[in-house]
Rosetta silent file (secondary structure, phi, psi, omega in degrees, C-alpha in Angstrom):
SEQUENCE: XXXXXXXXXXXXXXXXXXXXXXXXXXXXXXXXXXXXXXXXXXXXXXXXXXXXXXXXXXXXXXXXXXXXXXXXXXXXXXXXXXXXXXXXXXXXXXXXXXXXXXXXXXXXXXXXXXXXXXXXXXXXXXXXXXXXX
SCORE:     score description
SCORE:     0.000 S_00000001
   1 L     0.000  110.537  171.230    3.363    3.538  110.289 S_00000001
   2 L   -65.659  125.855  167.810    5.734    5.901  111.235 S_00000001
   3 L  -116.564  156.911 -101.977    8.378    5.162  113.999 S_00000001
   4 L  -144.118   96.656 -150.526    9.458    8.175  116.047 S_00000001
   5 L  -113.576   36.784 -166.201   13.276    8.113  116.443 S_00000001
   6 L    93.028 -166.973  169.237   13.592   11.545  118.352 S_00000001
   7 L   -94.561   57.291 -176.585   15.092   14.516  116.695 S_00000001
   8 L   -90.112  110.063  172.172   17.204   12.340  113.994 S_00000001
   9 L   -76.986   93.514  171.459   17.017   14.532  110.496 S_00000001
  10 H   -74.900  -23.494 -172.847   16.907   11.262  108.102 S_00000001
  11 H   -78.925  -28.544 -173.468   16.369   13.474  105.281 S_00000001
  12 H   -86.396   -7.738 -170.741   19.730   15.809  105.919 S_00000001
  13 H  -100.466  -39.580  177.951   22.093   12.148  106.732 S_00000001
  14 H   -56.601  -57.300 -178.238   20.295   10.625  103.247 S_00000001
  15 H   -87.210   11.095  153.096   21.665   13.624  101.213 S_00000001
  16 H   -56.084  -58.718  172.615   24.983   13.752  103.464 S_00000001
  17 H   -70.891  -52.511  171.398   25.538   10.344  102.121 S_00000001
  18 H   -56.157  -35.343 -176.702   24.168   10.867   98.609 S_00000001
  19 H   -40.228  -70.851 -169.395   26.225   14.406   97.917 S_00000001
  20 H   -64.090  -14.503 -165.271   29.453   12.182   97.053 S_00000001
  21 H   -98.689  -63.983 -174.083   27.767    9.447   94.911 S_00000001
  22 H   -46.980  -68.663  170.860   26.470   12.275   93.011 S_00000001
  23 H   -21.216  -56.105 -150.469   29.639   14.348   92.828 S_00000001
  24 H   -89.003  -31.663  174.671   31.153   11.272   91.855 S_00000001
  25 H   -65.197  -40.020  171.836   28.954   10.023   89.070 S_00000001
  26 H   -80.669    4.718  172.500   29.619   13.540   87.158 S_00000001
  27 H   -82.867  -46.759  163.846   33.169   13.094   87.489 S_00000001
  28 H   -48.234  -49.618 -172.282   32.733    9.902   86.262 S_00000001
  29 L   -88.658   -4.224  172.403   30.788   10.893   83.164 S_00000001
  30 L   -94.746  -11.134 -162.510   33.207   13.643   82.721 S_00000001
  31 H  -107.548  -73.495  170.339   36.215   11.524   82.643 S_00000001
  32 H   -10.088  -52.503 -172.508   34.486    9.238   80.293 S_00000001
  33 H   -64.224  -70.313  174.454   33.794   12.135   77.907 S_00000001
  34 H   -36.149  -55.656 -165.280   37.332   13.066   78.283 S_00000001
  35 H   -84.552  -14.204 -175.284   38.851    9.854   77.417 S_00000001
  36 H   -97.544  -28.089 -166.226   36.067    8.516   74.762 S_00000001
  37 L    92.123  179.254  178.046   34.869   12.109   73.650 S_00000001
  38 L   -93.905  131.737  172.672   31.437   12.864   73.804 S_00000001
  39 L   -37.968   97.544  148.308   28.785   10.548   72.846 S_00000001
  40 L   -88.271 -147.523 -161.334   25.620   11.671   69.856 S_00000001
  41 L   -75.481  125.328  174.615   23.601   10.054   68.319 S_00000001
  42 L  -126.381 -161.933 -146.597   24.183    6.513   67.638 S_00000001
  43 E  -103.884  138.852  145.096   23.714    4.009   64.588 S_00000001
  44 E   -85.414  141.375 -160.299   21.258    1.539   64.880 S_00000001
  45 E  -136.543  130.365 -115.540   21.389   -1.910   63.560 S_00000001
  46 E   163.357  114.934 -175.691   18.371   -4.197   63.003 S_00000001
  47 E  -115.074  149.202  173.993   18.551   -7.710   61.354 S_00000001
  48 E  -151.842  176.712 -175.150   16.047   -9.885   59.404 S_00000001
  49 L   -66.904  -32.371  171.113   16.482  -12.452   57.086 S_00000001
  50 L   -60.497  -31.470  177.854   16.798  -10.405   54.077 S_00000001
  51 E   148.911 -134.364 -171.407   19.905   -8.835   55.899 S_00000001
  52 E  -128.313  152.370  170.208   20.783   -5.807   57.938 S_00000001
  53 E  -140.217  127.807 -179.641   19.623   -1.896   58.024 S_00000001
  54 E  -104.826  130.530  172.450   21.934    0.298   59.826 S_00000001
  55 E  -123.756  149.198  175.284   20.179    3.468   60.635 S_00000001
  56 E  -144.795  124.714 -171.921   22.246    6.741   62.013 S_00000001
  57 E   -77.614  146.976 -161.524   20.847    9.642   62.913 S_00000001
  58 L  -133.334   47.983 -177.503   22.410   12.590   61.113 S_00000001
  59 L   -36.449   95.024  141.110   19.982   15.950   62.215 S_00000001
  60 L   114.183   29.637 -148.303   20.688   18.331   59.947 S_00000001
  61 L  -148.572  145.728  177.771   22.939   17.082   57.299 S_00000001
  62 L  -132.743 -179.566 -165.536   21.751   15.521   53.712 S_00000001
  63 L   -63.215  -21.244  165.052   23.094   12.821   51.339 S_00000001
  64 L  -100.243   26.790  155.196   25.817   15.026   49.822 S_00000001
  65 L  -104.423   26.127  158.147   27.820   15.561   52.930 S_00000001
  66 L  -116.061  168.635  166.793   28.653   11.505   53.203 S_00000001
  67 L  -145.276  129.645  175.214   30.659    9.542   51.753 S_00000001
  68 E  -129.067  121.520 -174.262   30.210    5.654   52.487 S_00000001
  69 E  -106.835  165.853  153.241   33.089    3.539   51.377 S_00000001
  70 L  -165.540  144.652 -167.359   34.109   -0.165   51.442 S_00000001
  71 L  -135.898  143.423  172.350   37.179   -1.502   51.462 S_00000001
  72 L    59.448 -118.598 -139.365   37.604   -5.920   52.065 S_00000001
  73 L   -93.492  -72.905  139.681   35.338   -6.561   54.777 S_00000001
  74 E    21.428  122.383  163.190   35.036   -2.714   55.859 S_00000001
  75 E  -129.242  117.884  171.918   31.962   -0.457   55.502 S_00000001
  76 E  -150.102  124.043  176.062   32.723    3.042   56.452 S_00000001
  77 E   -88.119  130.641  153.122   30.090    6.140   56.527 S_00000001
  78 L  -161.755  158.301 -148.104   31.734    9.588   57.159 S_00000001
  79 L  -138.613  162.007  179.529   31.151   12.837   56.293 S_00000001
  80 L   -88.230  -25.614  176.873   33.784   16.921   57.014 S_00000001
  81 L   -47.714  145.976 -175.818   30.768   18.270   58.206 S_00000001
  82 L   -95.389  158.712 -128.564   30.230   20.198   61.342 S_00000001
  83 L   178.140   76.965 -173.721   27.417   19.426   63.280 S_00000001
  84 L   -51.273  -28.203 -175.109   26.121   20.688   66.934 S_00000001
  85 L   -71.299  -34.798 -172.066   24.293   16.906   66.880 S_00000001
  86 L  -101.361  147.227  169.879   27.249   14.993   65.799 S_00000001
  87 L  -111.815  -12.897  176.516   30.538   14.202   68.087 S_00000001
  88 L  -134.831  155.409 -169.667   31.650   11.622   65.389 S_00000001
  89 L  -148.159   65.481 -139.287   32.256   11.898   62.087 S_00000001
  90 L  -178.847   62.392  168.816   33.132    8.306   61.403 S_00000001
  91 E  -123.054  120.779 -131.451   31.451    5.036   61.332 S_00000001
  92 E  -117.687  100.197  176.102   33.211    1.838   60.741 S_00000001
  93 E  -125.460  155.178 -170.498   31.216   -1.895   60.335 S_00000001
  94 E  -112.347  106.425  147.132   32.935   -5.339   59.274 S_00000001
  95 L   -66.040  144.247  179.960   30.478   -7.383   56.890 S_00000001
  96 L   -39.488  134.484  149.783   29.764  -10.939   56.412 S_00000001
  97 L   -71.199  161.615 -158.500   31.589  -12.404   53.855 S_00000001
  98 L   123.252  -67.362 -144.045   29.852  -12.813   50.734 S_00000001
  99 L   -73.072  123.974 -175.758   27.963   -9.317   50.618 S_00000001
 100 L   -89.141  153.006 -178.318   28.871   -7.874   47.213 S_00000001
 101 L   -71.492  -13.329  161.098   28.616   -3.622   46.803 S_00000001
 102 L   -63.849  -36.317  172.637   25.326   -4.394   44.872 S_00000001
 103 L   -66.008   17.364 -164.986   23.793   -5.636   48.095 S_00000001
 104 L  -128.934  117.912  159.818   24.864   -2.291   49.889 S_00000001
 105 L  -129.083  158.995  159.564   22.278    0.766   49.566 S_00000001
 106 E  -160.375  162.233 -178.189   21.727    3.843   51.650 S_00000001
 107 E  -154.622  150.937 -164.238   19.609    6.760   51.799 S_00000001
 108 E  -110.775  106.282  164.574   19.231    9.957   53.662 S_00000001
 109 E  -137.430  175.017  170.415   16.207   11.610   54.601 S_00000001
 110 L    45.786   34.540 -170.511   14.721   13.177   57.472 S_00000001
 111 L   107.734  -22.795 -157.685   17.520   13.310   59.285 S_00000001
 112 E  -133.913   89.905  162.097   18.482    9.814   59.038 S_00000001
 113 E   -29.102  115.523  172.802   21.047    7.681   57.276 S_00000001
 114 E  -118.837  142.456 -168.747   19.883    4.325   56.425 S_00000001
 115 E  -138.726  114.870  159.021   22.223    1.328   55.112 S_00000001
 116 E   -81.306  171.464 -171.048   20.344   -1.417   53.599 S_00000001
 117 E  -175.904  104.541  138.239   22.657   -4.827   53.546 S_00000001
 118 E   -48.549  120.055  147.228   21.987   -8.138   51.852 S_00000001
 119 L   -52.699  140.742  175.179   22.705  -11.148   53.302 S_00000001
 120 L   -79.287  145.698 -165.340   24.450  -12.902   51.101 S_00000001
 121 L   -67.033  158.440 -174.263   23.606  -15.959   49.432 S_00000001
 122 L  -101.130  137.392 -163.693   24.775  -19.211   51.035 S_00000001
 123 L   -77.946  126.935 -168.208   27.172  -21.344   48.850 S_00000001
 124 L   -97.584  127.267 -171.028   25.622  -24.784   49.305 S_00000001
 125 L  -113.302  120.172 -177.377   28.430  -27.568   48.467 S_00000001
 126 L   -68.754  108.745  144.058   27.306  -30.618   46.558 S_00000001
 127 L  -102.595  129.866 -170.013   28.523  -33.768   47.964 S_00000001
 128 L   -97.517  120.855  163.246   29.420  -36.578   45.309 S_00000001
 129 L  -109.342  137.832 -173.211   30.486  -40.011   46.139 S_00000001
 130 L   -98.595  125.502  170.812   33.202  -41.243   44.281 S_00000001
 131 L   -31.005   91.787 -170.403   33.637  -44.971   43.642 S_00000001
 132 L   -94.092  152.833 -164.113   36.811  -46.375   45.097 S_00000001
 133 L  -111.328    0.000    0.000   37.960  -49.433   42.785 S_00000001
């Protein structure tokens, strides 16, 4: 059911009003850009009981252009390469305490950086009661 309002153009006053929202949203996402840099592809992180798998996509890059360090707490992948896919060439995660560099694997294929993580085991603390005389 239509209602009949005259000659009122609803379609030219809807994109009168949108035209600034728009404008403003690419201004927005342009400023953003500016101050953050631009966004690629970013790491995924997926937990189970066994631990963590960080995946990051890395299009066009293989297993000798990283280098994944840890220093303390600190896990950090990053690689000198250039990259039309990548905008970062950096990525920084804080681990559980515990997780020893044997529990840390990764592998590259297809494109895709994968970081295995152990959880680490949990220290269970024996309580003893002591006698008081």
């Amino acid at each position: 059911m239509w209602i009949n309002y005259g000659n009122y153009d609803w379609a030219r006053e809807y994109n009168r009003a949108i035209k600034p929202l728009r404008k403003d949203a690419k201004d927005l996402s342009k400023a953003l850009e500016e101050l953050f840099g631009a966004v690629g592809p970013q790491p995924g992180i997926t937990e189970s009981t066994d631990g963590w798998v960080i995946t990051v996509p890395v299009p066009g890059l293989k297993k000798g252009d990283f280098h994944l360090a840890r220093r303390g707490n600190k896990l950090t992948l990053s690689t000198n390469k250039d990259s039309q896919w990548l905008k970062q060439k950096s990525w920084a995660w804080t681990l559980e305490k515990g997780v020893k560099e044997k529990d840390i694997s990764a592998e590259c294929k297809d494109g895709i950086m994968k970081i295995s993580i152990k959880r680490p085991e949990k220290v269970v603390l024996e309580e003893n009661l002591i006698k008081i005389n």
